[in-house]
Steps between C-alpha positions, in 0.01 A plus 500: 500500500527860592777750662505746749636880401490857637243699325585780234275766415400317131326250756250718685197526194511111533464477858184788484337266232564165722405686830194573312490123415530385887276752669148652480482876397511711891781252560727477176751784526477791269834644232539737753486305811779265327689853437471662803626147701766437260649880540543397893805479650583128585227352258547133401349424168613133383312292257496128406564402095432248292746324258336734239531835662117422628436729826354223739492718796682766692508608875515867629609536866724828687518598849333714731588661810223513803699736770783283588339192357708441173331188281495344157176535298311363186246698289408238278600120345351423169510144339356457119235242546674285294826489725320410839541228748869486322697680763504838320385671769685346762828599304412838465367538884877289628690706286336867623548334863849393493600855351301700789671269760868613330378842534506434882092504506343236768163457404251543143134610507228482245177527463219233349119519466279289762378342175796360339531205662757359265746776547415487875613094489769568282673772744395260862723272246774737516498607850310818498290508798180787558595776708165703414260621288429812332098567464314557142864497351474408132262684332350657830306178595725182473744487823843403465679323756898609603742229470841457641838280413782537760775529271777345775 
């Protein structure tokens, strides 16, 4: 079984390494990148655990302002390979929605590769519907498309 907790600072080398783990280098986040978005205002960093202490995978999500348009947003959702398909990442992804909707926020965005078809299923799963795409995106070829979650 695993747990849900707020991340402390003692977790960020492990979620570099598992990033690292879950995504292609030009995709996987750098140190800094997990610095700089972690030193935000409003950053989310919570992380799924194992019975011993094992990181199995950890979501990072904040909000962003757009002019008047106010919304919920996730940078990334990493699952250890070994913790898939075992509602890890649906935890993690409830439990960063349900605190943006007490923060008065009505909708979440993220972004996903045209490629990754399973994280594409997995978020048509939970509602998110396409509401564009952004050209040559990751790694200034693969395009990402937008996805939205009303949060009402």
């Amino acid at each position: 079984m695993w747990t849900l907790r707020e991340a402390t600072s003692a977790d960020y080398n492990g979620f570099y390494h598992l990033d690292q783990q879950c995504f292609p280098p030009g995709i996987a986040y750098s140190r800094a990148d997990f610095r700089a978005f972690l030193s935000q205002p409003h950053s989310i960093a919570l992380l799924a655990e194992g019975a011993t202490g094992a990181l199995l995978g950890f979501i990072l999500a904040g909000q962003r302002r757009r002019g008047e348009l106010h919304y919920g947003y996730v940078v990334t959702i990493d699952v250890a390979e070994s913790a898939r398909r075992q509602g890890v990442g649906r935890a993690l992804l409830f439990a960063v929605e349900k605190h943006l909707r007490e923060e008065g926020l009505a909708s979440i965005r993220l972004e996903v590769a045209v490629d990754n078809l399973a994280a594409q299923q997995f978020y048509e799963r939970e509602q998110y519907r396409p509401i564009g795409r952004i050209p040559r995106y990751y790694m200034d070829k693969i395009d990402a498309l937008v996805l939205e979650k009303s949060l009402l």
